[in-house]
C-alpha positions as CSV (number, residue, x, y, z in Angstrom):
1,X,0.0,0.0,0.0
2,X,2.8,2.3,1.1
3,X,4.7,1.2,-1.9
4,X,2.0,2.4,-4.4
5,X,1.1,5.7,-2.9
6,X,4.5,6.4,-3.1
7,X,5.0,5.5,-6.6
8,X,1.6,7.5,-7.6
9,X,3.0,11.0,-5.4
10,X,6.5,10.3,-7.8
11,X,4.6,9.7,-10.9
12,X,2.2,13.3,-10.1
13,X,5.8,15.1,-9.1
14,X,7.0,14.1,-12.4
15,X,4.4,15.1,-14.2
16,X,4.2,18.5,-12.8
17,X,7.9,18.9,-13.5
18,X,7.3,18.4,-17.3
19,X,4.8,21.1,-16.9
20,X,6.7,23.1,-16.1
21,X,9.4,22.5,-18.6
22,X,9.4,24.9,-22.1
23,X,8.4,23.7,-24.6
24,X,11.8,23.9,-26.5
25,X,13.1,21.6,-23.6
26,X,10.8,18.9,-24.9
27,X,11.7,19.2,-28.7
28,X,15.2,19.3,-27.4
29,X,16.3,15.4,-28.9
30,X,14.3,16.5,-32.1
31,X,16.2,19.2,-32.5
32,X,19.2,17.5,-32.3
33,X,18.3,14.5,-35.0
34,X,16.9,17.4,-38.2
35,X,20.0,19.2,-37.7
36,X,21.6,19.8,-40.9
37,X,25.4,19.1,-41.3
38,X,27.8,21.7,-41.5
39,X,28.7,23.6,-44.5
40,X,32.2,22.3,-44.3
41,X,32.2,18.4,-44.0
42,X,34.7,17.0,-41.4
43,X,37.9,15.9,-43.0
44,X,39.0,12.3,-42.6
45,X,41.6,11.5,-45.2
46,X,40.9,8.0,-46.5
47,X,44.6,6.5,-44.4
48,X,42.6,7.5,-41.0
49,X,39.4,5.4,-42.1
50,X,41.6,2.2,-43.2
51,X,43.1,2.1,-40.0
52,X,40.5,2.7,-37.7
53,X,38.2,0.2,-40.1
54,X,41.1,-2.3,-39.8
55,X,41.9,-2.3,-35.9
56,X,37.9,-2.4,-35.4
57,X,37.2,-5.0,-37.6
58,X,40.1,-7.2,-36.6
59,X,41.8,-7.1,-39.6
60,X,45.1,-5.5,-38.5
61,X,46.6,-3.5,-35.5
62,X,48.7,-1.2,-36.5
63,X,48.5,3.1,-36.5
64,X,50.1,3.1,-40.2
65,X,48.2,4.2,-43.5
66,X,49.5,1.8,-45.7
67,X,49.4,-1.2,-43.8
68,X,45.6,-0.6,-42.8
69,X,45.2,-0.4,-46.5
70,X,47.1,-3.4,-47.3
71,X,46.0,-5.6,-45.5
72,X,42.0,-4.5,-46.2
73,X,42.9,-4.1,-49.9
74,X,43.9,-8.0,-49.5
75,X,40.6,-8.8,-48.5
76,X,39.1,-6.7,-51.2
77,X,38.1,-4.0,-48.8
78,X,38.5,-0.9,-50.5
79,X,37.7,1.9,-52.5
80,X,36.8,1.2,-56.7
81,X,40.0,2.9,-57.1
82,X,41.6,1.9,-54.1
83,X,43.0,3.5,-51.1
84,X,44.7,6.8,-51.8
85,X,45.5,7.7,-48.1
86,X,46.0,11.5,-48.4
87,X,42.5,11.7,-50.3
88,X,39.2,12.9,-47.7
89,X,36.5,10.6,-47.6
90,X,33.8,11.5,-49.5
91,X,30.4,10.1,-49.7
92,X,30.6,8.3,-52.6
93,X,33.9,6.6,-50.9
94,X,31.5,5.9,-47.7
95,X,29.6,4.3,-49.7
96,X,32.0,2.0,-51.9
97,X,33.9,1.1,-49.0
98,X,30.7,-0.2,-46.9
99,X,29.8,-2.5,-50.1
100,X,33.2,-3.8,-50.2
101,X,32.6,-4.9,-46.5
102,X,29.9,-6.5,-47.0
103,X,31.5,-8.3,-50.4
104,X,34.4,-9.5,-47.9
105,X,31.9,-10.7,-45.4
106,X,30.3,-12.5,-48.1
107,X,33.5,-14.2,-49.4
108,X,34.7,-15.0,-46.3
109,X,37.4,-12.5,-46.2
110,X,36.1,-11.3,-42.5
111,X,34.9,-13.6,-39.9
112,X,31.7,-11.3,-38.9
113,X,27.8,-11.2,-39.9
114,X,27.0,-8.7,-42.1
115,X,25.4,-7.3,-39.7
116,X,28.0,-6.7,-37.1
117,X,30.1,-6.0,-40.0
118,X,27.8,-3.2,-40.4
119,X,27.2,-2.0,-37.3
120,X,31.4,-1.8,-36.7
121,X,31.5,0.2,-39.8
122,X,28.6,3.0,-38.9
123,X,30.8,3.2,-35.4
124,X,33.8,3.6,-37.1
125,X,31.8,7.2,-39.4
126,X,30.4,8.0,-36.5
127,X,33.9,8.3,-34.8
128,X,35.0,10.7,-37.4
129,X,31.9,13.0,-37.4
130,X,30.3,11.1,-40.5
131,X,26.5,10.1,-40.5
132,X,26.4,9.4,-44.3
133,X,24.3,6.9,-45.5
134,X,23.9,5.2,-49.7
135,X,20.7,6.8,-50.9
136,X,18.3,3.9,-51.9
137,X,16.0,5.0,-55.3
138,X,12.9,3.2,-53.3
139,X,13.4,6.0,-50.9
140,X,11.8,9.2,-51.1
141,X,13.0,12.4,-49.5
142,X,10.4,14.7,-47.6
143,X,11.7,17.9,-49.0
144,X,13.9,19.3,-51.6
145,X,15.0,22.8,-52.2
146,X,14.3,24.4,-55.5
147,X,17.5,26.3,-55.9
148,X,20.7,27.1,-54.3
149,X,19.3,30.5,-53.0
150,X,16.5,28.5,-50.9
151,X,18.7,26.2,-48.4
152,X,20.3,26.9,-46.2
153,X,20.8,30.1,-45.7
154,X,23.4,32.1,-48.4
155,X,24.5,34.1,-45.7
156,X,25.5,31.3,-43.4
157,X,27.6,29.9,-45.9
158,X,29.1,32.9,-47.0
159,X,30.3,33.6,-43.1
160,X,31.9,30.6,-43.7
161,X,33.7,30.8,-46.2
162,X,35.0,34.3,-45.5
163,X,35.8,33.2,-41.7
164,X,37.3,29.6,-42.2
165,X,37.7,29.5,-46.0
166,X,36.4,27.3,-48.8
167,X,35.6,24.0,-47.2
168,X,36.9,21.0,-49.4
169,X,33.6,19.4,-49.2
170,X,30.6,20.4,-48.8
171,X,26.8,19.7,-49.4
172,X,25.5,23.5,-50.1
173,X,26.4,25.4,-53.0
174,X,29.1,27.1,-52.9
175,X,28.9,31.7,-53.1
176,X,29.0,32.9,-56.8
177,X,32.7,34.1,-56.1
178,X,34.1,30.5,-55.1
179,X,31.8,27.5,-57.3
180,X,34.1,28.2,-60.4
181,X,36.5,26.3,-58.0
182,X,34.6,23.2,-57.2
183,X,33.2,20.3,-59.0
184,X,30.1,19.0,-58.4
185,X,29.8,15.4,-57.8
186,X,26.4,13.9,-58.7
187,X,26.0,11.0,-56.1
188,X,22.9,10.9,-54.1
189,X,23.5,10.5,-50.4
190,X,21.5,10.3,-46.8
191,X,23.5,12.7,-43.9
192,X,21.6,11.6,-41.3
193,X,17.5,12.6,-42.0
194,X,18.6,14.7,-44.6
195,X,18.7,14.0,-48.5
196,X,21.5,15.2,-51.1
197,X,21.6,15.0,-54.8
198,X,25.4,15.3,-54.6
199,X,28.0,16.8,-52.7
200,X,30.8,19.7,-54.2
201,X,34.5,19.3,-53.7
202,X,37.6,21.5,-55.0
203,X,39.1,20.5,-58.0
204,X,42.2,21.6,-56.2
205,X,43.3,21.1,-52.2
206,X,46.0,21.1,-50.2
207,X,45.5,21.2,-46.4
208,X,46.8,20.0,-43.2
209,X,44.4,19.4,-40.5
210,X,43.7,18.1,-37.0
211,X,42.0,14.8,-36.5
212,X,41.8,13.0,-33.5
213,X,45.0,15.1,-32.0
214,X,46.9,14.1,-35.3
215,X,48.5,16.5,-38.0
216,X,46.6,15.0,-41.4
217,X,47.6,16.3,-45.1
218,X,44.5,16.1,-46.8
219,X,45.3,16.5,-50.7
220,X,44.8,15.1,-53.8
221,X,47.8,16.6,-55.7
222,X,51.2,13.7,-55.2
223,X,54.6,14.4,-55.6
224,X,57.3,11.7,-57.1
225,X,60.2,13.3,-56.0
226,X,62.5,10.6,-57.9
227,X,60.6,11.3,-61.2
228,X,60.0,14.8,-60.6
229,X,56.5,14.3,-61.5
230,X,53.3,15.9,-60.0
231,X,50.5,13.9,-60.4
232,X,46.8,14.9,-59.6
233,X,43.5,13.0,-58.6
234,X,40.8,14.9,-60.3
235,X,37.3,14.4,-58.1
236,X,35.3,14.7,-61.3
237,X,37.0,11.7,-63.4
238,X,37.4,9.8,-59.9
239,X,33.6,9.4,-59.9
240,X,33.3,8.6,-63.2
241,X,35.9,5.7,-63.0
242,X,38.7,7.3,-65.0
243,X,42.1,8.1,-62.2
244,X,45.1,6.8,-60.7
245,X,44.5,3.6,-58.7
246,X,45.7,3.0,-55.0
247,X,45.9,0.4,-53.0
248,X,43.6,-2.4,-53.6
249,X,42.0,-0.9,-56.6
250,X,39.9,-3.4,-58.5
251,X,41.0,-4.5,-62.0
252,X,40.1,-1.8,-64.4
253,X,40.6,-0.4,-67.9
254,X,39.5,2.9,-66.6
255,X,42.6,3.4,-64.4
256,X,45.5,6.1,-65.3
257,X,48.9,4.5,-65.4
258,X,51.5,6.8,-64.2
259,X,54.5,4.6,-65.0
260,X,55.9,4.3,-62.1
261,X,56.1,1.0,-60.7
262,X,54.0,0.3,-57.3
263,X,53.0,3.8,-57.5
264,X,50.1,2.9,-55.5
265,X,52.1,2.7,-52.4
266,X,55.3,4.8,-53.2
267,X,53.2,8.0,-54.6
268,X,49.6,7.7,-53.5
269,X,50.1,6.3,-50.0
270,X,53.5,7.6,-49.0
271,X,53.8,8.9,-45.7
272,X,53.7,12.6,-45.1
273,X,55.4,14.3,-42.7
274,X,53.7,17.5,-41.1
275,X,54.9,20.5,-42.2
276,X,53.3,23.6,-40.2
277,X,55.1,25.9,-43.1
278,X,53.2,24.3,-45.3
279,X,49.7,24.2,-43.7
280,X,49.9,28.0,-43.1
281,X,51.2,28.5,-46.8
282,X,48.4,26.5,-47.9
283,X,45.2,26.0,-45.2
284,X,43.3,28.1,-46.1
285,X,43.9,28.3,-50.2
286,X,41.6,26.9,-52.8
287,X,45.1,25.9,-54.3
288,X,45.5,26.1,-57.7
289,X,44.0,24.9,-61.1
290,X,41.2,26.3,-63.6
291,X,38.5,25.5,-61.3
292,X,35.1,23.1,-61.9
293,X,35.3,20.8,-64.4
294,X,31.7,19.7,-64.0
295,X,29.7,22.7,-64.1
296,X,28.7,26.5,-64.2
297,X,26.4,28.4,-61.9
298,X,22.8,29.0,-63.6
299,X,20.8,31.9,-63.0
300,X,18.2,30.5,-61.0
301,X,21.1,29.6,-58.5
302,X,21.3,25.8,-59.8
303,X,23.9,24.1,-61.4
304,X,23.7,23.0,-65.2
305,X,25.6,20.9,-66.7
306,X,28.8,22.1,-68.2
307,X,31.9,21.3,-70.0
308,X,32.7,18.6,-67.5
309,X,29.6,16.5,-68.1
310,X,28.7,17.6,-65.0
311,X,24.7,16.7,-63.4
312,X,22.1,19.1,-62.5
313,X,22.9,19.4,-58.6
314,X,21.1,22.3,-55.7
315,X,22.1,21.3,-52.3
316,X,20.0,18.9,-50.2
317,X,16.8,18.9,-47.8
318,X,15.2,16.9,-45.2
């Protein structure tokens, strides 16, 4: 008896303390789930991801790019073009990536379900900041913006890019003055609740950034020092199947030979010390090149498709 009048006096106490709670207290966790990513996408080069996904999935222990890539590349775990470990994770790498898991899991390359498999792989993302999902056609998005000027807010992005600088990747179209610098990448992706047609990328980076407490050159520009040859990655003919290959790159016609033997691992995944000289020459440049190759900035605040064979893009809603 005691026992249930006291339960009933803790059950009214709570239920006058909700009362009394705003009402922006109790959207608080909804809130939280429709907001929008960031207009600059957090930068994981594609190293960090092999060797987190290695050491999580059991595959290797070590803290070095190439071996993480190795030893996933030998298990067919990688990229289409394989692992290129100065090169930022994009979504369309999220997604090639989590279907080469699964492939290995189903080969028996990796002693896991697919579903733990899975779930190991969304905890390694979320680690780095990244909630990107593949985009299935059967799914349908609740909202889409009409043009570039509708979502998010222009001025938002534009603080951004004058206080931090043009983001290597990002969702949103980029301000008038900077999208001559980007190409846009037509590959239709889930961040969290919220739909994109494609994401934008400079056709030219060079940066050095933070993650996890560790200095990270994030480029896709590769020096051979013994050929004295600069070679770049270009984000447009990536997607469409035409660049160098890395580590564990599938057998292709489509790849670019460079001539230089294992260049896989001596130019594309060569270790790279810091250099703070560097970063402040360079972190916050576009970097240099002719700009998009994929397309040119329409009136209605769209993208058309240009020169590059580039796809209709606009940004991304929930």
């Amino acid at each position: 008896m005691k026992t249930a009048l006291l339960r009933r006096i803790v059950g009214i106490g709570f239920g006058l303390l909700m009362a009394m709670l705003p009402a922006s207290m109790l959207l608080y966790a909804d809130e939280i789930k429709a907001a929008p990513p960031p207009v600059s996408q957090p930068l994981v080069s594609e190293g960090m991801l092999a060797v987190s996904l290695a050491n999580s999935l059991g595959i290797d222990s070590t803290d070095d790019d190439v071996s993480a890539e190795s030893s996933l590349g030998e298990r067919g775990i990688a990229p289409h073009n394989g692992w290129i470990a100065d090169y930022p994770v994009t979504p369309d790498i999220i997604a090639e990536v989590r279907q080469s898991v699964l492939q290995a899991v189903d080969n028996d390359k990796v002693s896991l379900g697919r579903d733990d498999a899975m779930r190991i792989y969304g905890e390694v993302l979320a680690g780095f900041g990244l909630t990107v999902r593949p985009y299935v056609a059967s799914e349908a998005a609740s909202y889409q913006p009409v043009t570039c000027d509708t979502y998010p807010n222009p001025a938002t992005i534009s603080s951004v890019y004058s206080g931090e600088g043009p983001p290597v990747v990002t969702y949103y179209c980029p301000p008038p003055g900077y999208y001559s610098y980007y190409t846009w990448v037509p590959y239709p992706f889930w961040w969290s609740d919220f739909w994109f047609s494609g994401y934008f990328i400079l056709s030219d980076f060079h940066r050095h950034v933070r993650i996890h407490n560790r200095s990270v050159f994030i480029t896709n520009h590769f020096n051979d020092v013994r050929h004295h040859r600069m070679f770049r990655v270009d984000p447009g003919d990536r997607f469409h199947g035409r660049s160098f290959a890395g580590i564990g790159a599938r057998p292709s016609r489509g790849f670019i030979s460079t001539g230089v033997p294992r260049s896989s691992h001596t130019i594309f995944n060569a270790p790279r010390p810091a250099s703070p000289a560097a970063s402040s020459a360079m972190g916050r440049g576009v970097g240099v090149g002719s700009g998009s190759r994929s397309g040119a900035m329409g009136g209605s605040g769209g993208f058309r498709q240009g020169t590059g064979g580039g796809s209709r893009g606009g940004g991304g809603g929930r």
